[in-house]
C-alpha positions as a Markdown table, in Angstrom:
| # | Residue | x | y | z |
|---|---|---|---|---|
| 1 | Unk | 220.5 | 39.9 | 59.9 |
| 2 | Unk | 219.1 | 39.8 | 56.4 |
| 3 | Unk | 215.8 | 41.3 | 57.5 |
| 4 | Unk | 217.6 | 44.4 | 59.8 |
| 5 | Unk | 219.6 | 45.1 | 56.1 |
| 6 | Unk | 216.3 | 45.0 | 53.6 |
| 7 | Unk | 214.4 | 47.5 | 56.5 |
| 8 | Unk | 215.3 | 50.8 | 56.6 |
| 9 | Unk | 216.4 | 53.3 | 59.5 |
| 10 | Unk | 213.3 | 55.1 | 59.0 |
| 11 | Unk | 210.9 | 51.6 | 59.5 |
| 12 | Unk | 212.9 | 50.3 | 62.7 |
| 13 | Unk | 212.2 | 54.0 | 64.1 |
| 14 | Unk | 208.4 | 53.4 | 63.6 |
| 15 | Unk | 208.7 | 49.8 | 64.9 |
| 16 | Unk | 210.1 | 51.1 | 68.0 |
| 17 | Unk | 208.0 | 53.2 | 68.6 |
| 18 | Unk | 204.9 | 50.6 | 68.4 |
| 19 | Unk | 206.1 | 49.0 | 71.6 |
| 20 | Unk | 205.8 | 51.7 | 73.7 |
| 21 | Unk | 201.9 | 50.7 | 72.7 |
| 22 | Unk | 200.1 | 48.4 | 75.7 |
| 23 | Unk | 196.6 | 47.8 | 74.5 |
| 24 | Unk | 194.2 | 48.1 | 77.8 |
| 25 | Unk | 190.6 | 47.0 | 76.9 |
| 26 | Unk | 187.5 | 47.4 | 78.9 |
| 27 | Unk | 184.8 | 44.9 | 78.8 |
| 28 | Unk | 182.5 | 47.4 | 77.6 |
| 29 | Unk | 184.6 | 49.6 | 75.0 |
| 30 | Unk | 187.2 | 47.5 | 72.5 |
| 31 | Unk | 189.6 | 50.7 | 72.7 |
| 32 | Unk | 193.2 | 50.8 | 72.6 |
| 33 | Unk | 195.4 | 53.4 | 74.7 |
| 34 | Unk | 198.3 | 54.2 | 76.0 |
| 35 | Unk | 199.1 | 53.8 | 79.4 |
| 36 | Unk | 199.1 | 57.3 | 80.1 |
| 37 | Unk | 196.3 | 57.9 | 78.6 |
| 38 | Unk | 194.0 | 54.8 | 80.2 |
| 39 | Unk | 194.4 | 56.5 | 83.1 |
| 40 | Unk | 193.0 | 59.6 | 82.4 |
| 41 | Unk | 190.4 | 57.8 | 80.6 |
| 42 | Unk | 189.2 | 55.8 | 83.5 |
| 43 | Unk | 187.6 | 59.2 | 85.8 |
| 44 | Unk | 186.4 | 59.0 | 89.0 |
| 45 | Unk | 182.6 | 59.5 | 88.5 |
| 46 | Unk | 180.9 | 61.3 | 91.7 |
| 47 | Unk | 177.9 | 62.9 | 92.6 |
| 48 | Unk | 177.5 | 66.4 | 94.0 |
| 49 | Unk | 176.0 | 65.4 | 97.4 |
| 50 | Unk | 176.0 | 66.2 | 100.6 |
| 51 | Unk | 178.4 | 64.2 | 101.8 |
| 52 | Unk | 181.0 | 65.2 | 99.2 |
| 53 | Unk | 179.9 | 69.3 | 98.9 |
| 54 | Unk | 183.6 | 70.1 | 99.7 |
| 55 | Unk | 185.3 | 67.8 | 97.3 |
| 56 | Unk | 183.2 | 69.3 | 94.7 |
| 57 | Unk | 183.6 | 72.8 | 95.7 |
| 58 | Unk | 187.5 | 72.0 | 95.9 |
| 59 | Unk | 187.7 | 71.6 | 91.9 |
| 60 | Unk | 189.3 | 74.5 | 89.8 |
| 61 | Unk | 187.0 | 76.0 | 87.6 |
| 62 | Unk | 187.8 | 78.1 | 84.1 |
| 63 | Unk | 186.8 | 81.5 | 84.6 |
| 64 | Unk | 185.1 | 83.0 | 82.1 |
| 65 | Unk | 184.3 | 86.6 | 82.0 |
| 66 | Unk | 180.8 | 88.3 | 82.1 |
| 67 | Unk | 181.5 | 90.3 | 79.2 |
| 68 | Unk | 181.9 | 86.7 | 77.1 |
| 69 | Unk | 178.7 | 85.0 | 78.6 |
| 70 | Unk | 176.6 | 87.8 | 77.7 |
| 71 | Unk | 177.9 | 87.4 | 73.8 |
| 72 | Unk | 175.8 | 84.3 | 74.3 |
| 73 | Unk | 172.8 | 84.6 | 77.0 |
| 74 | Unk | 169.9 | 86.1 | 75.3 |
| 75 | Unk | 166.8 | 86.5 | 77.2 |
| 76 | Unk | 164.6 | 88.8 | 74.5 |
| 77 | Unk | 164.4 | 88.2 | 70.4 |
| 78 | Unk | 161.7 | 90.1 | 68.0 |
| 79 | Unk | 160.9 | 87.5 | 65.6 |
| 80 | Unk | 159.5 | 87.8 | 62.1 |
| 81 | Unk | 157.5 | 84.8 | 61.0 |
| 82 | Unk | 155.7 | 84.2 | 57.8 |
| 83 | Unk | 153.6 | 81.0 | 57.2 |
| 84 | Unk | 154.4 | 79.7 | 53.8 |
| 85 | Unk | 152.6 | 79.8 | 50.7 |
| 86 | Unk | 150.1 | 78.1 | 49.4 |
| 87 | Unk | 150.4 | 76.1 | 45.8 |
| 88 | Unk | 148.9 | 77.1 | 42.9 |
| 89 | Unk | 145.8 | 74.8 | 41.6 |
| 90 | Unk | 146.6 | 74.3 | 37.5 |
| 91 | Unk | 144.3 | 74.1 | 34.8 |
| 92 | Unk | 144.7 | 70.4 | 32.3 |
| 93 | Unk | 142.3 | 68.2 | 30.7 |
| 94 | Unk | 142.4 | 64.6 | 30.3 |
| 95 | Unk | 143.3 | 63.3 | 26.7 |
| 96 | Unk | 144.3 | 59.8 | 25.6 |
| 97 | Unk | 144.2 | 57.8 | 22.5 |
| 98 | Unk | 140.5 | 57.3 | 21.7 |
| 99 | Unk | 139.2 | 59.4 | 24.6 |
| 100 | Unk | 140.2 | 63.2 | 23.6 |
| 101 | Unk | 137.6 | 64.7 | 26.0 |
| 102 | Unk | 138.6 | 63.3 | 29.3 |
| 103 | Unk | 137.4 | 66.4 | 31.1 |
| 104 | Unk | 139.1 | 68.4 | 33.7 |
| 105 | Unk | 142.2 | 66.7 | 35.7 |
| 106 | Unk | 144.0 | 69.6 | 37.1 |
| 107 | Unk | 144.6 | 68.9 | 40.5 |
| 108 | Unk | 144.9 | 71.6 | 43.8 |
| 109 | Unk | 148.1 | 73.3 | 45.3 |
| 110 | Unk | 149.9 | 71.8 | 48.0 |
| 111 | Unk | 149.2 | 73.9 | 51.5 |
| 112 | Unk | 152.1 | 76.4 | 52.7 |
| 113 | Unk | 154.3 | 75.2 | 56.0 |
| 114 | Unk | 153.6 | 76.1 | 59.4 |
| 115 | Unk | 156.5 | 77.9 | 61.6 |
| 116 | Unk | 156.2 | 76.4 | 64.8 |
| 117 | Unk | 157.8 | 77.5 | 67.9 |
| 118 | Unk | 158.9 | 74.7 | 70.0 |
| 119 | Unk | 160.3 | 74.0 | 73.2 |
| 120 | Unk | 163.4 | 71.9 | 74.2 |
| 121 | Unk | 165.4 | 72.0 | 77.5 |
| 122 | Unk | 168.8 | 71.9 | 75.6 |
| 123 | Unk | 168.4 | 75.2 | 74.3 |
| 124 | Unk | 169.4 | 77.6 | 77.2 |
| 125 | Unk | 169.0 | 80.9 | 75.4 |
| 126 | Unk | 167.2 | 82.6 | 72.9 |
| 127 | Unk | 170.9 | 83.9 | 70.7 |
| 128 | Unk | 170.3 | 80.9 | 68.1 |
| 129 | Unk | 166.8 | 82.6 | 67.3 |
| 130 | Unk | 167.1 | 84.4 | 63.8 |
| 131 | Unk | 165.1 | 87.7 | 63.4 |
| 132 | Unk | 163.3 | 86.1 | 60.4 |
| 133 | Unk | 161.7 | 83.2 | 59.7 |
| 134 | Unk | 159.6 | 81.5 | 55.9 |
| 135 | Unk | 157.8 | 78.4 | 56.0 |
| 136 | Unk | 158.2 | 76.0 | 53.1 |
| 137 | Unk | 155.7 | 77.0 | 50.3 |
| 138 | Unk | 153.3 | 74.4 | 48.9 |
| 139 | Unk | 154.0 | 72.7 | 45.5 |
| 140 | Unk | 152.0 | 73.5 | 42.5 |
| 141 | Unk | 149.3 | 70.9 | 41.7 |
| 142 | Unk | 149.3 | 68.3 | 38.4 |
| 143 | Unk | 147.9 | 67.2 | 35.4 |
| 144 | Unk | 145.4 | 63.7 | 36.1 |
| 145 | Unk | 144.1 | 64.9 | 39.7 |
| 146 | Unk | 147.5 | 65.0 | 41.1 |
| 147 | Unk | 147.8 | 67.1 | 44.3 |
| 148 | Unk | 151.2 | 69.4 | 45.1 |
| 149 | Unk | 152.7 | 68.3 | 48.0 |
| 150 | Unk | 152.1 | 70.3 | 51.4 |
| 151 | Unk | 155.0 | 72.6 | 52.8 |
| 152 | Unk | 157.0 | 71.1 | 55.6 |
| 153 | Unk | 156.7 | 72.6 | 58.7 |
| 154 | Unk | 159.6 | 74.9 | 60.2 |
| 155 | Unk | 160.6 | 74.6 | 63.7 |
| 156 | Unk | 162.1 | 77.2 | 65.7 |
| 157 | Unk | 163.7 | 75.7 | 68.5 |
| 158 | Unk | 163.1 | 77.7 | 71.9 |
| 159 | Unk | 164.3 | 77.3 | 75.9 |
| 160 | Unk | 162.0 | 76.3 | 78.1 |
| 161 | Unk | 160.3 | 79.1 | 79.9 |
| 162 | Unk | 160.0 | 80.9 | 76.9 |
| 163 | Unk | 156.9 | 83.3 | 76.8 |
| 164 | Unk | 155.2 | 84.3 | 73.1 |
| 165 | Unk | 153.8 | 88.2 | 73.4 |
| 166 | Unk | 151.9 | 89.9 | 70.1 |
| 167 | Unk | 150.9 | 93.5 | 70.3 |
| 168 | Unk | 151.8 | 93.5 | 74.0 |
| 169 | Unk | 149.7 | 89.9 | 74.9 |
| 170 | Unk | 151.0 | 87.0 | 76.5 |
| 171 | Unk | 149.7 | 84.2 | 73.7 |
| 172 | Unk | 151.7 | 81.3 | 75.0 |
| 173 | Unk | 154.0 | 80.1 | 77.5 |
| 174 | Unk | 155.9 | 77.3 | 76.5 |
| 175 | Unk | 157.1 | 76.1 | 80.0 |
| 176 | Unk | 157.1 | 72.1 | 79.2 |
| 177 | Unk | 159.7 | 70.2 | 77.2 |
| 178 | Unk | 158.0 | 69.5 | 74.1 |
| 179 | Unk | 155.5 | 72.5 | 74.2 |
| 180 | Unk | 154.8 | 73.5 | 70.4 |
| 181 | Unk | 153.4 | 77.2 | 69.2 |
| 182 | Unk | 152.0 | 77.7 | 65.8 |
| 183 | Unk | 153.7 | 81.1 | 65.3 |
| 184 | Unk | 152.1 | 81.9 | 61.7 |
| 185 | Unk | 150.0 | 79.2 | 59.8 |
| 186 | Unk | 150.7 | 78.4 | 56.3 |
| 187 | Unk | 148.4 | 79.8 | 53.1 |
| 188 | Unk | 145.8 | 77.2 | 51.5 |
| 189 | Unk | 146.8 | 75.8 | 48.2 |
| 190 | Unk | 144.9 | 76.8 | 45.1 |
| 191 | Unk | 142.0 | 74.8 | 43.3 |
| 192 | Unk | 142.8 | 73.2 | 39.8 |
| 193 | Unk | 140.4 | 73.1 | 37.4 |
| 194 | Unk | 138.8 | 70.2 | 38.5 |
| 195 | Unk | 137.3 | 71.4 | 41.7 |
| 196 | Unk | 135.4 | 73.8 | 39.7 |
| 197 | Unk | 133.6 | 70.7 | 37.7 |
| 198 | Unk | 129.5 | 70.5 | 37.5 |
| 199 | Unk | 126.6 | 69.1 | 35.7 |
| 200 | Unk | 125.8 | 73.1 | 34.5 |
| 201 | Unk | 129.9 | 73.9 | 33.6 |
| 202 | Unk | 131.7 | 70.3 | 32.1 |
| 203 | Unk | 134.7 | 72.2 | 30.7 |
| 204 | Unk | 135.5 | 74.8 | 33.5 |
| 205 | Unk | 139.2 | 77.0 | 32.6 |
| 206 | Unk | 139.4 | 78.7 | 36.1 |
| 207 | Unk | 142.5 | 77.5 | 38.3 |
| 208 | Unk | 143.4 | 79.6 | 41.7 |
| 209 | Unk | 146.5 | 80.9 | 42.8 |
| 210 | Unk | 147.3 | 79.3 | 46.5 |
| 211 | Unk | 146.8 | 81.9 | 49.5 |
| 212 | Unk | 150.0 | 83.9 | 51.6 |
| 213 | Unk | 151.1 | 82.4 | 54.5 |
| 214 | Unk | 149.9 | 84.4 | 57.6 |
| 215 | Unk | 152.7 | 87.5 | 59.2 |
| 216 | Unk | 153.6 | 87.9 | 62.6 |
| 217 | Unk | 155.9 | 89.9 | 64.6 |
| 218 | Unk | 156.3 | 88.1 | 67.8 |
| 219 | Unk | 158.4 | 89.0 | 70.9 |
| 220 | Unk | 160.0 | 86.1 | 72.8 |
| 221 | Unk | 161.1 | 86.8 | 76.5 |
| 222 | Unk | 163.2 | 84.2 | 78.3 |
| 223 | Unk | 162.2 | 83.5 | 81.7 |
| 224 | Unk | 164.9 | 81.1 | 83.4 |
| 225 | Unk | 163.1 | 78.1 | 83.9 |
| 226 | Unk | 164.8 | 76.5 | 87.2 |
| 227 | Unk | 163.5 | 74.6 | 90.1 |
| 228 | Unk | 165.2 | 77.4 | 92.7 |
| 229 | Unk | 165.9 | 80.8 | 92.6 |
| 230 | Unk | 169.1 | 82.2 | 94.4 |
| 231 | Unk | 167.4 | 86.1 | 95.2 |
| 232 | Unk | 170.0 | 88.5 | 97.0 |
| 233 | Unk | 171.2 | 91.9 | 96.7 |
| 234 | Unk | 174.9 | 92.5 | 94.3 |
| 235 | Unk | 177.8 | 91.4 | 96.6 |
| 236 | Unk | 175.8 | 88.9 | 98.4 |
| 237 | Unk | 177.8 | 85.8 | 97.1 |
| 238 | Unk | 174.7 | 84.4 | 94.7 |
| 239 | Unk | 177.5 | 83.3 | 92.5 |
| 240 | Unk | 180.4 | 82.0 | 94.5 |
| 241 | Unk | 177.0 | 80.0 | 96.1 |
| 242 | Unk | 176.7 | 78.5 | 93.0 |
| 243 | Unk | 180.1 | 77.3 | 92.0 |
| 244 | Unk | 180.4 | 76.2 | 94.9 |
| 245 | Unk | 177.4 | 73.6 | 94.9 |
| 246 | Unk | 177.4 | 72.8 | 91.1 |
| 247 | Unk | 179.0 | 72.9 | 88.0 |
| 248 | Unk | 178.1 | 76.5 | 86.6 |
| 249 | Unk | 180.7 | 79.1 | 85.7 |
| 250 | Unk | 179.3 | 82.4 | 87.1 |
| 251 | Unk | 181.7 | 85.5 | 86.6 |
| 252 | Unk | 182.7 | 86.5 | 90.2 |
| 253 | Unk | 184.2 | 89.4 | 91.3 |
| 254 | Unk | 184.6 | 91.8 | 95.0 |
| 255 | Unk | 182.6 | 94.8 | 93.3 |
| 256 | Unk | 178.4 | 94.7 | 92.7 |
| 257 | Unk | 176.7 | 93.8 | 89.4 |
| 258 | Unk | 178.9 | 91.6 | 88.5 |
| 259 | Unk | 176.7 | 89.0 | 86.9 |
| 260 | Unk | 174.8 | 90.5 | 84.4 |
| 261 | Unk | 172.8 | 87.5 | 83.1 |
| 262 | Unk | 171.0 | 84.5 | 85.0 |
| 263 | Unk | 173.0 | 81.8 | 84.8 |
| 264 | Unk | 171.7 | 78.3 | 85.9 |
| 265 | Unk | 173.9 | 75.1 | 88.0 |
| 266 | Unk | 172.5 | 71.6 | 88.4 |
| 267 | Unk | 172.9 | 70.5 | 91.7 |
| 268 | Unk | 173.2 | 65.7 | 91.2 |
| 269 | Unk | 172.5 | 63.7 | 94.3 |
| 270 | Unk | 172.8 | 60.0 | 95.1 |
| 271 | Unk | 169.2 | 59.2 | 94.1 |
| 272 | Unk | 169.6 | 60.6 | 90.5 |
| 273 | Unk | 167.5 | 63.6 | 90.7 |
| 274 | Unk | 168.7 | 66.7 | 89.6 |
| 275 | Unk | 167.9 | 70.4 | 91.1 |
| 276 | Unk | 168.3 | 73.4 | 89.0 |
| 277 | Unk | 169.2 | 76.5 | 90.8 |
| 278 | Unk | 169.1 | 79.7 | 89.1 |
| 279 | Unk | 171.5 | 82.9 | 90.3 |
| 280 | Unk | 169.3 | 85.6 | 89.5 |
| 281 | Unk | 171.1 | 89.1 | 88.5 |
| 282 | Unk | 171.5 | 91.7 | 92.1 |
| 283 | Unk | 167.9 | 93.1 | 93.0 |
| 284 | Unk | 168.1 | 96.7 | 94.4 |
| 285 | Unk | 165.9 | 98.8 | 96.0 |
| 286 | Unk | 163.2 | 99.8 | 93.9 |
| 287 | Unk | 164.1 | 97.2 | 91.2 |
| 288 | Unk | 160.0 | 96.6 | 90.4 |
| 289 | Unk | 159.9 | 100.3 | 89.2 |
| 290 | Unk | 162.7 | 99.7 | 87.1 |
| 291 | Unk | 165.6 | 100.8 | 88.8 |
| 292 | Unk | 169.2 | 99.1 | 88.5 |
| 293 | Unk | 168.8 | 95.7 | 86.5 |
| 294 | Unk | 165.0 | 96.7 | 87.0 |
| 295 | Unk | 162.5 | 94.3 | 85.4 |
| 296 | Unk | 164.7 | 92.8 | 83.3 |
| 297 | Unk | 165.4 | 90.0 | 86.0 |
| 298 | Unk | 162.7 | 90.1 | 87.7 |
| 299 | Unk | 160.8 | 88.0 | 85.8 |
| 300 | Unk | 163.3 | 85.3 | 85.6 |
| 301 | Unk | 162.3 | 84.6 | 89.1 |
| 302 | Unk | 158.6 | 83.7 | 88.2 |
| 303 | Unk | 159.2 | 80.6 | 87.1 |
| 304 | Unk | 161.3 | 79.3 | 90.1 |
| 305 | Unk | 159.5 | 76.9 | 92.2 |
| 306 | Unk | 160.6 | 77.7 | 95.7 |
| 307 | Unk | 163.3 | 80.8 | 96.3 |
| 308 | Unk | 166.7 | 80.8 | 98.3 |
| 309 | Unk | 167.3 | 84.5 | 99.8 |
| 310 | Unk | 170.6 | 84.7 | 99.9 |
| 311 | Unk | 171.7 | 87.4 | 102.7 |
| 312 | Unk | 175.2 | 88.8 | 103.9 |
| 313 | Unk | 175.8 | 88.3 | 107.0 |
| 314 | Unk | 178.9 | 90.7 | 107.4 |
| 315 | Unk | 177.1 | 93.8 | 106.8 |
| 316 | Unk | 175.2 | 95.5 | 110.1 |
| 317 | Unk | 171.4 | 94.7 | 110.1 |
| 318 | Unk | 171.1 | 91.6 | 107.3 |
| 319 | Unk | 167.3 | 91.7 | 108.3 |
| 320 | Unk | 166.4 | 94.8 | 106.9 |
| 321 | Unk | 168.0 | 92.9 | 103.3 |
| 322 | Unk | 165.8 | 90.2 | 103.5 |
| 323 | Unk | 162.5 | 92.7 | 104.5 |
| 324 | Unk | 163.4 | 94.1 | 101.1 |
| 325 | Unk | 163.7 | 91.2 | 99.0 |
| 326 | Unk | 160.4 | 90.4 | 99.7 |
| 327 | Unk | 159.0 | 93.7 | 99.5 |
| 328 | Unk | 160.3 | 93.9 | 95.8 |
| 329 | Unk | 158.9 | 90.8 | 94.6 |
| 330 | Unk | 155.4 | 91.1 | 96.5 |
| 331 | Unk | 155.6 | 94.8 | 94.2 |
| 332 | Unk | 156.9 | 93.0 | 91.2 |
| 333 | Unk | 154.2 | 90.2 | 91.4 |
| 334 | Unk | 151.8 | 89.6 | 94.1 |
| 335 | Unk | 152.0 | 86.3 | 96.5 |
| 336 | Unk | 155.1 | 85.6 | 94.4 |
| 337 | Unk | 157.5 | 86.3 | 98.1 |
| 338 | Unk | 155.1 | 84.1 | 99.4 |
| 339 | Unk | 156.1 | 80.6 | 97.4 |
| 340 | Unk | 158.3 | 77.7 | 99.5 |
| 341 | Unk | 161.5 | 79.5 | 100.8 |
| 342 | Unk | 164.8 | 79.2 | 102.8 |
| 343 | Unk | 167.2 | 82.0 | 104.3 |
| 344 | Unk | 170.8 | 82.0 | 103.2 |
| 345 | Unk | 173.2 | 84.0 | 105.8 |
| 346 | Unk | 176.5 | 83.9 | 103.7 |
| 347 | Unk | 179.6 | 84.6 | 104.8 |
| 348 | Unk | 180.0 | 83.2 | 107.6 |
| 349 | Unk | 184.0 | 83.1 | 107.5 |
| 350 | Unk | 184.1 | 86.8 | 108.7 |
| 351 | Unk | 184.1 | 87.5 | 112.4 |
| 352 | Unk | 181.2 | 90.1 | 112.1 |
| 353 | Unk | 179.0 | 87.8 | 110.9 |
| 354 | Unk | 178.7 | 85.7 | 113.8 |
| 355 | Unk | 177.3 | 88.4 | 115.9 |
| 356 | Unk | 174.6 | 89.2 | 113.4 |
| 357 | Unk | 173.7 | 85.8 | 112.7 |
| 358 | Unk | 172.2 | 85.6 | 116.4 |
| 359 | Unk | 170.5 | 88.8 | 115.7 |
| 360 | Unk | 169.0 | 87.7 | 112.2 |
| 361 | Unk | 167.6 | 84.3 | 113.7 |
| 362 | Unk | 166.0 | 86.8 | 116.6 |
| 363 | Unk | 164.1 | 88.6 | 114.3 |
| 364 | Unk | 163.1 | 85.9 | 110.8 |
| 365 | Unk | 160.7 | 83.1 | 112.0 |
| 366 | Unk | 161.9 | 81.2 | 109.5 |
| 367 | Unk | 165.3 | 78.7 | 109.9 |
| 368 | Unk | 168.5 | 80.7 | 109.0 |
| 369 | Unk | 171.3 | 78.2 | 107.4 |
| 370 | Unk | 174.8 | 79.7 | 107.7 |
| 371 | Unk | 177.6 | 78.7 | 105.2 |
| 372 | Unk | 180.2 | 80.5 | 103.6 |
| 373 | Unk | 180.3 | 79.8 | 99.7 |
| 374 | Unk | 184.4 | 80.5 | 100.0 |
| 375 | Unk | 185.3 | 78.2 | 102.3 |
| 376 | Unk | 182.6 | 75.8 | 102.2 |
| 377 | Unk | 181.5 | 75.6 | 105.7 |
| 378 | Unk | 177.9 | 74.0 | 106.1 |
| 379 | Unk | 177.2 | 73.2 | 102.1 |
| 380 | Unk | 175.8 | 70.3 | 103.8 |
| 381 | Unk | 173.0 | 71.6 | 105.4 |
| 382 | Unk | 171.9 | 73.8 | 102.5 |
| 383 | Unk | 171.7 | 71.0 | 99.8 |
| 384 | Unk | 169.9 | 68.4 | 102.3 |
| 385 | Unk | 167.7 | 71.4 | 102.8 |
| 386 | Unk | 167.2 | 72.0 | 99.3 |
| 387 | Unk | 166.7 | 68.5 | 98.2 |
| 388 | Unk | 163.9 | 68.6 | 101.0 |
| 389 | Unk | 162.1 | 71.5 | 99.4 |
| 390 | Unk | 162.7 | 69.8 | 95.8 |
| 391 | Unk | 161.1 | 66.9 | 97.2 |
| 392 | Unk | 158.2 | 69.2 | 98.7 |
| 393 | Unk | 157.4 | 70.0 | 95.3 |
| 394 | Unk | 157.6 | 66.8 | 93.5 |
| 395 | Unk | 154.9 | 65.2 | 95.8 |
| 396 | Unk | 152.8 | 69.0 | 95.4 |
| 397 | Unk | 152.4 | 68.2 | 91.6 |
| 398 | Unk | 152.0 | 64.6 | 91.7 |
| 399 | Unk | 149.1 | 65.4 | 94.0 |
| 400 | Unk | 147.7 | 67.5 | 91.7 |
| 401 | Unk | 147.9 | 65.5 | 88.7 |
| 402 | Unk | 150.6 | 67.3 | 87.1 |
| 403 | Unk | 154.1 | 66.7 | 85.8 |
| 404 | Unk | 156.9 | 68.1 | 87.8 |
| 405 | Unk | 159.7 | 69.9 | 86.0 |
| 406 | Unk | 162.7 | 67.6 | 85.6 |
| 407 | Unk | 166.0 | 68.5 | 84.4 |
């Protein structure tokens, strides 16, 4: 009784309320929770496979306009870069108690910093890129032969698929993680005084200054690096496609254009291995001279590994839409409709389509896989498919001695 008198209202409040506190630990994590909250804490991890394509597609998604994604997509930057400059080499004689013609000690300038251009997979577009860019400049050299210290280098972080142009050239494509670029080389650090010693000069007074670092203007263009390519005409259901076999938040909408920048989904499986798919922008007629969304997005498709046309299946004659897929990109880039492939028919759900999905698979030689991206009818199908091409490609590279792309 003596102890509920000395404690105030206020402290048997807080006291109270510490009860309501169960501590739940986990044999990995010492944490302390709430029930409530333990519960939310402990999620169901899953894998997008294709045995649970519909659970995954079932999930609410934010929507997040166009508009806002293409404050933060950039696919082209002009770039500025200047190497940085070189030290300056000083002018000093030695001098000491009973030695007061030590001779020349003047040490050289430090070298100016590199800016290097390099590649990393977590970067997904080219907005973080500033329009100018100054490597470190070297330090000045030192009395008794000591040497500046060299400029650190500066390091522009890229995505990967990033291509370097100057005056119109392609001079690198950084399509590896870890792929560096020296954009603009530092200057050379001046000479001290003592470089310029020699039997016929013992006393030399020349120091140089160190050298500019080299100017560039480079152009960067983003080409979406992903293992496939969703390729379709606007209104074809690219988009819904993707949301509906990965995580990715593509704008959708029931009018044409709506996605406006490539936007890329990672498709998991039971094995580990993940798939990038890419949804490519709406290709129209015409689109490698330019027209609509034009070249823009056309190149984004060059670095795809293997392509999924995506056709509609509720418009009348969806074979003339995938005759001119492929005409565009043999146009845009030769062989490049050529490259491992698989036919979409979307849209399934609609009683039209059913008709023309029997005429489509009379006139493509290659397999046809039906699905609607709404619904989620055979998702199945398309990502053992996809895995199959994935696969295809993995054992391609590894026959050729060469690393495949992993996300």
């Amino acid at each position: 009784m003596l102890g509920s008198k000395i404690l105030s209202s206020r402290t048997w409040a807080l006291l109270d309320g510490l009860r309501q506190w169960k501590p739940a630990y986990s044999p990995h994590i010492q944490i302390c929770l709430l029930p409530q909250q333990f519960k939310s804490w402990q999620r169901i991890l899953s894998t997008n496979c294709a045995k649970c394509a519909k659970n995954q597609r079932l999930k609410q998604k934010r929507a997040i306009s166009e508009e806002k994604l293409t404050r933060y997509f950039v696919d082209h930057r002009r770039v500025c870069v200047i190497g940085g400059r070189g030290g300056q080499g000083i002018n000093s004689f030695h001098s000491e108690p009973r030695k007061e013609f030590g001779g020349p000690d003047g040490g050289n300038g430090g070298d100016g910093g590199h800016v290097i251009l390099k590649a990393d997979q977590q970067i997904k577009s080219l907005a973080s890129v500033l329009p100018l860019y100054r490597g470190f400049d070297g330090e000045r050299g030192r009395s008794k032969n000591c040497y500046g210290a060299n400029g650190g280098c500066t390091y522009i972080k890229v995505p990967v698929g990033t291509v370097v142009k100057a005056d119109g050239k392609i001079v690198a494509d950084l399509a590896q993680h870890g792929e560096e670029y020296v954009a603009a080389y530092g200057g050379t650090g001046g000479k001290g005084n003592r470089f310029f010693l020699s039997n016929e000069n013992r006393a030399p007074m020349t120091a140089t200054l160190g050298e500019s670092g080299q100017e560039r203007v480079l152009h960067l263009e983003l080409k979406t690096m992903a293992h496939a390519g969703l390729v379709g005409f606007p209104n074809a259901g690219k988009s819904s496609l993707l949301r509906a076999i990965s995580n990715a938040k593509p704008a959708v909408a029931p009018y044409p254009f709506t996605t406006l920048n490539p936007h890329v989904g990672i498709v998991h499986y039971q094995d580990y291995e993940q798939v990038a798919v890419a949804d490519v922008p709406g290709i129209i007629r015409g689109a490698h001279l330019n027209r609509g969304l034009g070249l823009a997005f056309l190149r984004h498709i060059e670095h795809c590994r293997f392509l999924l046309y995506v056709v509609d299946l509720s418009v009348s004659e969806p074979w003339i839409q995938l005759q001119d897929l492929k005409y565009e990109l043999e146009q845009y880039e030769e062989g490049l409709s050529k490259r491992p492939h698989a036919v979409i028919g979307n849209k399934i759900d609609l009683p039209q389509s059913k008709t023309n999905l029997l005429l489509l698979k009379e006139r493509v030689e290659q397999r046809v896989i039906p699905l609607s991206a709404l619904t989620g009818d055979n998702l199945e199908a398309l990502l053992l498919h996809l895995k199959d091409l994935y696969d295809a490609y993995v054992s391609t590279e590894q026959s050729c001695r060469q690393n495949p792309v992993k996300w």
